[in-house]
C-alpha positions, 0 to 999 in steps of 0.5 A: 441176324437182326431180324431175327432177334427182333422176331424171335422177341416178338414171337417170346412177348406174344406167347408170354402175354397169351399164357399170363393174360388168356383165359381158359374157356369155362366148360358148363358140362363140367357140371353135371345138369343131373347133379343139379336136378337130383340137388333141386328134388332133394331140396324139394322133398326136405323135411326137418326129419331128413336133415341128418340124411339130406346132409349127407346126401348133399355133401355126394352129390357135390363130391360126385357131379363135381358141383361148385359149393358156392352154387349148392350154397346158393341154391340152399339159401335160395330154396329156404327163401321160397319156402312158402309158409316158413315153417321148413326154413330152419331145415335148409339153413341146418343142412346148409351148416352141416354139407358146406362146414368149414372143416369139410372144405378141403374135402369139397374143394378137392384137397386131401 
């Protein structure tokens, strides 16, 4: 009877311990690489004329491909720092306030 307990405590300690401390493995298909694309040829064709439609193009492209906020907000800063002759860089930051706006984050996450 002993033995038992003693397995059946081993047996309760290494299932707590694997659900508290084992980390999900991290699927990068959850991300689509098409939402990223459409993301980077939107950025490419930016022009401070299609910063309202751009905006709102950027906010369905996260909501649709499931695209992490952080990333697009990466790859924003990262497009206006490789702008090239500085002239568009307002535009990206403009876009960057408007799609990733505080008050649209519950929608980007995911709560209604």
């Amino acid at each position: 009877l002993m033995d038992d307990v003693g397995r059946m405590l081993r047996t309760c300690k290494k299932v707590n311990t694997e659900r508290v401390y084992k980390q999900s493995k991290y699927n990068l298909t959850n991300e689509s690489s098409q939402g990223y694309a459409r993301l980077h040829h939107l950025l490419t064709t930016l022009t401070p004329t299609l910063v309202p439609s751009c905006t709102t193009a950027v906010v369905s492209l996260i909501g649709a491909f499931d695209l992490d906020p952080n990333r697009v907000l990466s790859l924003l800063l990262v497009a206006a720092g490789s702008e090239a002759d500085g002239r568009n860089v307002a535009s990206y930051f403009r876009v960057a306030k408007a799609a990733l706006d505080v008050s649209k984050a519950k929608d980007l996450v995911g709560f209604s």
